[in-house]
VOPAVEX-126185 format. One record per residue (C-alpha): residue number from 0; residue in one letter; x, y, z. Coordinates in Angstrom, 2 decimals. Layout:
(NUM 'a' (X Y Z))
...
% end
This chain:
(0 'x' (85.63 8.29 -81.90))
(1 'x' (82.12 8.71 -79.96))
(2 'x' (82.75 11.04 -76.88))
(3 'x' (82.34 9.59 -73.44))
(4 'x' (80.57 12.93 -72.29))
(5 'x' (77.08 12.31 -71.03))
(6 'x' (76.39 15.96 -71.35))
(7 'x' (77.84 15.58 -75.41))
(8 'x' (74.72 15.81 -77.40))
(9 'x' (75.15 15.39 -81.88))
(10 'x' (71.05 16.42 -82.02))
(11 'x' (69.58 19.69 -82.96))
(12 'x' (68.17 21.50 -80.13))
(13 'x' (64.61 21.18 -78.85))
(14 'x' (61.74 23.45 -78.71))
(15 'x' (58.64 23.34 -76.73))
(16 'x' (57.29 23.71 -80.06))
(17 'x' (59.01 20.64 -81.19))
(18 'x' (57.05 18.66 -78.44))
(19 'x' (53.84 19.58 -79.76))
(20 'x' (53.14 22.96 -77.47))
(21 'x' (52.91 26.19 -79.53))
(22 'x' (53.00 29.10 -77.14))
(23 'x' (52.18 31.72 -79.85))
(24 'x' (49.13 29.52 -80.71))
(25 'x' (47.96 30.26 -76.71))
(26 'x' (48.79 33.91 -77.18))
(27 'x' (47.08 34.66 -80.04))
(28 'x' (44.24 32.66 -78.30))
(29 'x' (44.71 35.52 -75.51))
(30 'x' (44.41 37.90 -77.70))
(31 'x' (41.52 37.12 -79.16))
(32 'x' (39.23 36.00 -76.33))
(33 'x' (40.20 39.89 -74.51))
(34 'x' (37.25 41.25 -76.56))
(35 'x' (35.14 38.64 -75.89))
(36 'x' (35.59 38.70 -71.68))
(37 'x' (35.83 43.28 -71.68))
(38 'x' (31.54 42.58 -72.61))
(39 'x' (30.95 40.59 -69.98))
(40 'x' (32.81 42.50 -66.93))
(41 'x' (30.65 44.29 -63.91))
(42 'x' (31.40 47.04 -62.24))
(43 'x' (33.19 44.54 -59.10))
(44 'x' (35.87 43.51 -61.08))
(45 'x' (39.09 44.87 -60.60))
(46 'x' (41.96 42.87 -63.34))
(47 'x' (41.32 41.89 -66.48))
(48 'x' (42.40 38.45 -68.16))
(49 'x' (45.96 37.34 -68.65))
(50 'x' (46.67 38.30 -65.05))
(51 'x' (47.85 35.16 -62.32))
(52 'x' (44.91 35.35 -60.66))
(53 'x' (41.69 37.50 -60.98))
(54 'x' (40.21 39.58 -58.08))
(55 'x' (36.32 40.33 -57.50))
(56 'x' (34.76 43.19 -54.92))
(57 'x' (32.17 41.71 -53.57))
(58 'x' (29.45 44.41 -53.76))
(59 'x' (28.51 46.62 -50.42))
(60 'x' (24.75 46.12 -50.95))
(61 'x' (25.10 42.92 -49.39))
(62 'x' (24.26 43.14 -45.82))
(63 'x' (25.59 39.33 -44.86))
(64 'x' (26.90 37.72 -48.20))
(65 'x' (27.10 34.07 -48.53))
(66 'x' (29.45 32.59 -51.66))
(67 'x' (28.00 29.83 -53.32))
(68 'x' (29.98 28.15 -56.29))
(69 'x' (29.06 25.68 -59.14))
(70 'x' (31.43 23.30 -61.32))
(71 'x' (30.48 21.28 -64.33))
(72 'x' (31.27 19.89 -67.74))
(73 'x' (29.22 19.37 -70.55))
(74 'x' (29.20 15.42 -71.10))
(75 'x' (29.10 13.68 -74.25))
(76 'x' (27.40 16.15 -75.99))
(77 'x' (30.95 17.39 -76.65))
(78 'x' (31.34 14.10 -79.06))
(79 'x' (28.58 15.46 -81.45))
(80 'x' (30.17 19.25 -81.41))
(81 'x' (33.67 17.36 -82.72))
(82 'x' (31.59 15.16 -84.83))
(83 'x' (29.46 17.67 -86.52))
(84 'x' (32.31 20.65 -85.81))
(85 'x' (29.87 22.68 -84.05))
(86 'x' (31.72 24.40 -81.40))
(87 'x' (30.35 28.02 -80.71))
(88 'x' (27.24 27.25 -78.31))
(89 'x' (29.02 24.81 -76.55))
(90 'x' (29.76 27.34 -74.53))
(91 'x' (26.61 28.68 -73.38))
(92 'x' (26.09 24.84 -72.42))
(93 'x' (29.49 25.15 -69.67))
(94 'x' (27.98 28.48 -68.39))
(95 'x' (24.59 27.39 -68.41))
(96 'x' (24.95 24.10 -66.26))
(97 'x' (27.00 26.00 -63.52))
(98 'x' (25.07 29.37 -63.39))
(99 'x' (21.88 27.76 -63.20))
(100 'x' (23.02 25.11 -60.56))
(101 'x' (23.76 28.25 -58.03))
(102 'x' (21.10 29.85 -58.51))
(103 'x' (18.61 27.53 -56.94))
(104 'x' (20.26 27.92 -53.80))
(105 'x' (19.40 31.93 -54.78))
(106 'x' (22.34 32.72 -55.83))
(107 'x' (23.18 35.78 -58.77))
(108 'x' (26.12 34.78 -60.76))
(109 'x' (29.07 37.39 -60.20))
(110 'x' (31.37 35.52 -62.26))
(111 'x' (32.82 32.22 -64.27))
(112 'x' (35.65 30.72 -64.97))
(113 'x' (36.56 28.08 -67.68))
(114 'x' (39.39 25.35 -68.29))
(115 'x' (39.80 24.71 -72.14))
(116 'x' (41.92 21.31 -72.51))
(117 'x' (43.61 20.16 -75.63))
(118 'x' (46.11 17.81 -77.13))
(119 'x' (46.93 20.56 -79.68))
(120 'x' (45.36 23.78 -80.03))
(121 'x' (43.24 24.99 -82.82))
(122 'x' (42.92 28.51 -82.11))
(123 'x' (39.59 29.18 -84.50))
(124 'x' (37.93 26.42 -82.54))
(125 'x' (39.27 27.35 -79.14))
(126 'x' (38.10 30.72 -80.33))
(127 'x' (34.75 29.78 -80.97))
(128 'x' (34.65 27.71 -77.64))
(129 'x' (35.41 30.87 -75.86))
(130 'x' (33.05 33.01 -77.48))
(131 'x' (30.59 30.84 -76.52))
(132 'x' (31.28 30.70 -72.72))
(133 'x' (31.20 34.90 -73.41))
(134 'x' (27.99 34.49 -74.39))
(135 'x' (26.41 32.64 -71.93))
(136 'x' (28.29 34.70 -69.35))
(137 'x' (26.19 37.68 -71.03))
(138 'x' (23.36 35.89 -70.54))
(139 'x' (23.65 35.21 -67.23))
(140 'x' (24.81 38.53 -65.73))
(141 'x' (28.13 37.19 -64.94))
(142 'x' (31.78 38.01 -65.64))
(143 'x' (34.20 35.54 -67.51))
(144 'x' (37.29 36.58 -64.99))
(145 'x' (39.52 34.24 -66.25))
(146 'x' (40.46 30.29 -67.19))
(147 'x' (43.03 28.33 -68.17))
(148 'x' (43.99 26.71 -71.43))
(149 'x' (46.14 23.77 -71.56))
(150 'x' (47.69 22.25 -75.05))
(151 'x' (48.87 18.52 -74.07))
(152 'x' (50.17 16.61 -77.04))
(153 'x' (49.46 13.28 -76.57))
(154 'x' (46.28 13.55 -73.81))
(155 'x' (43.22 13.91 -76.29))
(156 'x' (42.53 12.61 -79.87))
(157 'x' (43.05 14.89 -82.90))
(158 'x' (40.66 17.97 -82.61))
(159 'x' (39.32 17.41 -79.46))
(160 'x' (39.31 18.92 -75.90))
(161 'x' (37.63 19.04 -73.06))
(162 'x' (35.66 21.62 -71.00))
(163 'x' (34.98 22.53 -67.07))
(164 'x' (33.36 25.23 -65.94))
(165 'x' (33.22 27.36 -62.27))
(166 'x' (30.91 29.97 -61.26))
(167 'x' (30.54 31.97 -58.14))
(168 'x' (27.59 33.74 -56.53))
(169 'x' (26.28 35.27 -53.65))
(170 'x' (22.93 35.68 -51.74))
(171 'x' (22.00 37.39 -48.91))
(172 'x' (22.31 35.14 -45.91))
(173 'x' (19.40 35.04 -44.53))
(174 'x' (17.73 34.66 -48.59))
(175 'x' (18.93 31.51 -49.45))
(176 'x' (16.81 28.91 -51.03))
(177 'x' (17.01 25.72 -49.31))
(178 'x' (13.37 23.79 -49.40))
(179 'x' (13.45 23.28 -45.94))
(180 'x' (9.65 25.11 -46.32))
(181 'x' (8.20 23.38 -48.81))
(182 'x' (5.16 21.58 -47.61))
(183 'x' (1.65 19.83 -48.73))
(184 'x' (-0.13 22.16 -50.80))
(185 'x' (2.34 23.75 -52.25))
(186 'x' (2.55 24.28 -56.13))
(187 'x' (5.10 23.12 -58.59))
(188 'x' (5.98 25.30 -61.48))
(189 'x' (8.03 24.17 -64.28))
(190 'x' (9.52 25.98 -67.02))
(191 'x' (10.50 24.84 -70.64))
(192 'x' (13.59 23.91 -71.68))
(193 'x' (15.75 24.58 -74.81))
(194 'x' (15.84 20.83 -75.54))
(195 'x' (18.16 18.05 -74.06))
(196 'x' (20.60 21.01 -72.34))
(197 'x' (23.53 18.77 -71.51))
(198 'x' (21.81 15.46 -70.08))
(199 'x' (21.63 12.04 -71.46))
(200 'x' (23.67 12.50 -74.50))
(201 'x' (25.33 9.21 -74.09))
(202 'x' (22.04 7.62 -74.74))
(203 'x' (21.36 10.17 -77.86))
(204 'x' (24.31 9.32 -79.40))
(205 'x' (23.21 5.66 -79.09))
(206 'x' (19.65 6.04 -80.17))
(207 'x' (21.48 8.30 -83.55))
(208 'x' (24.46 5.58 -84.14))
(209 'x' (21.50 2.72 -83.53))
(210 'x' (19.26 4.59 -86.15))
(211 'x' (21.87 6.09 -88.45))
(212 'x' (19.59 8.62 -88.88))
(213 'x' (21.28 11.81 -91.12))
(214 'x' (21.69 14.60 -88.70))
(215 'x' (21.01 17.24 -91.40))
(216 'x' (17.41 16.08 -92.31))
(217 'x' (14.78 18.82 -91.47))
(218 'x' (13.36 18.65 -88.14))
(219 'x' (10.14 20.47 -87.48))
(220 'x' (11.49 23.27 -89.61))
(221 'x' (15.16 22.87 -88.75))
(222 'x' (18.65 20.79 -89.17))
(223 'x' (18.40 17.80 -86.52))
(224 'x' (21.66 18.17 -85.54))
(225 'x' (20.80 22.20 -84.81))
(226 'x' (17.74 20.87 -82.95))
(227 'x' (20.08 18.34 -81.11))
(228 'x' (22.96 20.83 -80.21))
(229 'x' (20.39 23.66 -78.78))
(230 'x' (22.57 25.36 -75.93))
(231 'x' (21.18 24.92 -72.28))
(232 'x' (18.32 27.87 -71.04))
(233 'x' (19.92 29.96 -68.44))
(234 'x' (17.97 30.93 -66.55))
(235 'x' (19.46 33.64 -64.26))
(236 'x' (17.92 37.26 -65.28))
(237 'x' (14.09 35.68 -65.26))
(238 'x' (14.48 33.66 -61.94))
(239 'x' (16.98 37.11 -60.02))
(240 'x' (13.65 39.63 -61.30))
(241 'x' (10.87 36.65 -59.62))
(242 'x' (13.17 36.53 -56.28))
(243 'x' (12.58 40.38 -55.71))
(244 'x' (8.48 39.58 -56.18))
(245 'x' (7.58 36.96 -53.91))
(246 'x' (9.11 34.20 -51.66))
(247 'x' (10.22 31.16 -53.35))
(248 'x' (10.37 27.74 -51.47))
(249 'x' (12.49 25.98 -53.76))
(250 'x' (14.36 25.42 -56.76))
(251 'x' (15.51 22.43 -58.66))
(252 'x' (17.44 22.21 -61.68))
(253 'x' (16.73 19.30 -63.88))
(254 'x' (20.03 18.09 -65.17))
(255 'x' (21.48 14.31 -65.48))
(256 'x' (18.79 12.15 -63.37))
(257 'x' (16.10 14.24 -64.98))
(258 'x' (12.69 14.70 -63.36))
(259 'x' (13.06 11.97 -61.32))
(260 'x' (16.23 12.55 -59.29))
(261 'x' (16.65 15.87 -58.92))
(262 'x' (13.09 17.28 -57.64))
(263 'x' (13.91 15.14 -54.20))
(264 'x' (17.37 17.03 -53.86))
(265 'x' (15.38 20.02 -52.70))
(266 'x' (12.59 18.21 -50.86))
(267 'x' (12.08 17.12 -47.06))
(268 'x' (11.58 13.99 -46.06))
(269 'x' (7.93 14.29 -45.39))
(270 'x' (6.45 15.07 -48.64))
(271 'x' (6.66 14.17 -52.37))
(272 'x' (6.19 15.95 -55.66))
(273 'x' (3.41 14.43 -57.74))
(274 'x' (3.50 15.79 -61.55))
(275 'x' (0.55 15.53 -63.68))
(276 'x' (2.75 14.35 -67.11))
(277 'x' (0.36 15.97 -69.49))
(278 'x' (0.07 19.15 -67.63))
(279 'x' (2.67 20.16 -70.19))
(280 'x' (3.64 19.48 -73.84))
(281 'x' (6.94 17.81 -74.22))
(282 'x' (9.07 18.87 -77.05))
(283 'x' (8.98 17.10 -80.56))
(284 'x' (13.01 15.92 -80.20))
(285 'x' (11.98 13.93 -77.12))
(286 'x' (9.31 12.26 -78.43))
(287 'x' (11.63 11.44 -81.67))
(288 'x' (14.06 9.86 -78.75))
(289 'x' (11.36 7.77 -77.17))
(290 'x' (10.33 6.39 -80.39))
(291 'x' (13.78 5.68 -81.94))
(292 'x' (15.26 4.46 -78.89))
(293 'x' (12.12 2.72 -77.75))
(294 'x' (12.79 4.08 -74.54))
(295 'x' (10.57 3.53 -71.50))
(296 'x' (8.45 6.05 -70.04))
(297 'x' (10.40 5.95 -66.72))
(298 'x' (13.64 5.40 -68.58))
(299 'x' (12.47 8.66 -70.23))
(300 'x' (11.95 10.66 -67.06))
(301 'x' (15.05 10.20 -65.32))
(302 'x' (17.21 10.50 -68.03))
(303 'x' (16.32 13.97 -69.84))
(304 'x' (14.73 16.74 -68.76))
(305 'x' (11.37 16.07 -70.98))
(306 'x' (10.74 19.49 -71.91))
(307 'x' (11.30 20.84 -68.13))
(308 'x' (14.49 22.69 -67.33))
(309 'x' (13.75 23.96 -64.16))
(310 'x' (11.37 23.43 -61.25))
(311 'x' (10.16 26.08 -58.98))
(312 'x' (7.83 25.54 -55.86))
(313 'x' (5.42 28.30 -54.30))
(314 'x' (2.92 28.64 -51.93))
(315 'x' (-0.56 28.43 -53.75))
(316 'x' (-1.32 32.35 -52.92))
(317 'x' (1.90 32.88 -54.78))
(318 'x' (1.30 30.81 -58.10))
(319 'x' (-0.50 33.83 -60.49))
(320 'x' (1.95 36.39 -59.31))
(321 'x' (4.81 33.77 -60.51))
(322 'x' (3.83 32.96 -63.47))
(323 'x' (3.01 35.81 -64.66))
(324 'x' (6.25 37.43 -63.76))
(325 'x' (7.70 34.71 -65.62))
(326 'x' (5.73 35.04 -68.95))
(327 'x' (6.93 38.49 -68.43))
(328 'x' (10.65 37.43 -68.87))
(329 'x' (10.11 35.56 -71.87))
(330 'x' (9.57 31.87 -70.05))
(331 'x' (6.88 29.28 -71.02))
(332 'x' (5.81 28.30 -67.58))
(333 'x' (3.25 25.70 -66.35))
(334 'x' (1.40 25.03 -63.41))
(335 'x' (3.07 21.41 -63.52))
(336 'x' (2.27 19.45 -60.44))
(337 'x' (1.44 19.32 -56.39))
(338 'x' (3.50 18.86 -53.29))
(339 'x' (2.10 16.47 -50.83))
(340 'x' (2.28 14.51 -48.03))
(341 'x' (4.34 11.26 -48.29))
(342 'x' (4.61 7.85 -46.64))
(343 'x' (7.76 6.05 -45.58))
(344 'x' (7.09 3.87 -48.56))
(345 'x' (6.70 6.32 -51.43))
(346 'x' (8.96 7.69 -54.35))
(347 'x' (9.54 11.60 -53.81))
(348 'x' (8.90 12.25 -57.08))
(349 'x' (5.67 10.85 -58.85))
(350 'x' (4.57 11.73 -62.66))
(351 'x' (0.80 10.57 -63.11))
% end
């Protein structure tokens, strides 16, 4: 006789396991992301990871600190990590787009935080995620302080995840980069990029899937797909030292909109950027992009970054001492284009 009892259960009991979480899995993951996160910590920080939240000092030898935070992703260039199982500079890419976004404003990274998303958890890959993130933390002076993971059976497709990132930073008040100098004559400085960074990799992955092109061929001396995946340029420690050696008008970083869009972010209304295109040599892989894709010129310009990660304006007095405190740091940097005045009529940015 079947019981009655709607508290009567016949099945075996239920783990969290059993629905497709595996809690050791996230410890281990812990575990072995502590090593990674100890090399990245500055003196300001006062808990380690695993804790509910994580507390920063912000240093005394700011006289009026402003916060400024960042948040970002990585796009579809996550599809070609799963695709080609590529997963430790991904990383770099989540720190990179965030770090670098904060510091235009003037801002030095104090530290990051990341959100790893899964529908199950491969700790090797979340491991080399992590590592990844570590490393671009290094290379931006900042702390990883913390994240979350999340396993959720049932919200991504077999070996996949997701990524966002956060970064705060602080400047000095009465330090912080707006544009609101920038005016005609000034100079425009751009420096190169590490490739695509993390822009306009829906329309790679078309222009690869269009070509079928083999992602290991050699490319100008290296894999394609090595040449494709190249992790964002932070560019934190060169840009913090060139803030201490001059005044800098303004800062853009050239991310999704490319050239085209993101230059006028940090512009007033009254001028316009005008870059001289062959003032610099864009990189072989966007070339390859043009020509596969048979992408227009314009098309071109406000979808990748065309060899130009980041923009920097100066007053013309200030253009040798920038540069060369650049090529100091390790950047390539050109002398890339001319702020001027504009008319109700013209684009902000112009490429000629």
């Amino acid at each position: 006789m079947t019981s009655s009892n709607p508290d009567h259960c016949d099945t075996a009991p239920l783990s969290y396991r059993d629905a497709g979480v595996d809690m050791a899995a996230g410890d281990r993951l812990v575990e072995n992301i502590k090593p990674f996160a100890k090399r990245t910590l500055r003196p300001e920080v006062l808990t380690g990871i695993g804790g509910f939240g994580a507390l920063f000092e912000i240093s005394k030898k700011y006289r009026n600190p402003v916060l400024v935070s960042g948040t970002d992703g990585v796009g579809t260039k996550l599809k070609l990590a799963f695709q080609l199982n590529q997963h430790n500079t991904i990383g770099i890419d989540l720190v990179a787009m965030s770090v670098n976004d904060i510091l235009v404003q003037g801002a030095e990274p104090l530290f990051f935080l990341d959100y790893f998303a899964c529908g199950k958890l491969n700790v090797e890959t979340a491991t080399s995620v992590i590592g990844g993130i570590a490393k671009g933390c290094e290379l931006a002076g900042c702390s990883l302080i913390g994240g979350e993971t999340a396993e959720m059976p049932g919200m991504y497709p077999h070996d996949e995840y997701d990524l966002a990132g956060f970064a705060v930073g602080v400047v000095e008040k009465d330090q912080i980069i707006t544009g609101a100098t920038i005016q005609d004559g000034d100079i425009v400085l751009g420096l190169a990029s590490s490739g695509a960074h993390s822009n306009g990799y829906s329309l790679i992955r078309k222009i690869i899937e269009n070509s079928q092109i083999d992602l290991s061929i050699d490319f100008n001396g290296k894999k394609l797909s090595d040449t494709i995946m190249s992790p964002t340029r932070i560019y934190v420690k060169p840009l913090l030292e060139l803030f201490k050696q001059l005044p800098v008008k303004g800062l853009a970083h050239i991310t999704g909109g490319g050239l085209i869009e993101n230059i006028p972010r940090i512009l007033p209304n009254q001028v316009m950027a005008i870059l001289q295109k062959n003032s610099w040599e864009m990189p072989p892989l966007f070339h390859w992009l043009q020509q596969q894709g048979n992408v227009a010129d314009h098309e071109m310009a406000r979808v990748f970054n065309c060899g130009i990660g980041m923009v920097i304006v100066v007053a013309p007095d200030q253009v040798e001492r920038a540069m060369n405190s650049l090529r100091a740091s390790g950047e390539n940097v050109w002398q890339i284009g001319e702020i001027k005045q504009r008319l109700a009529d013209q684009a902000a940015t112009v490429l000629v």
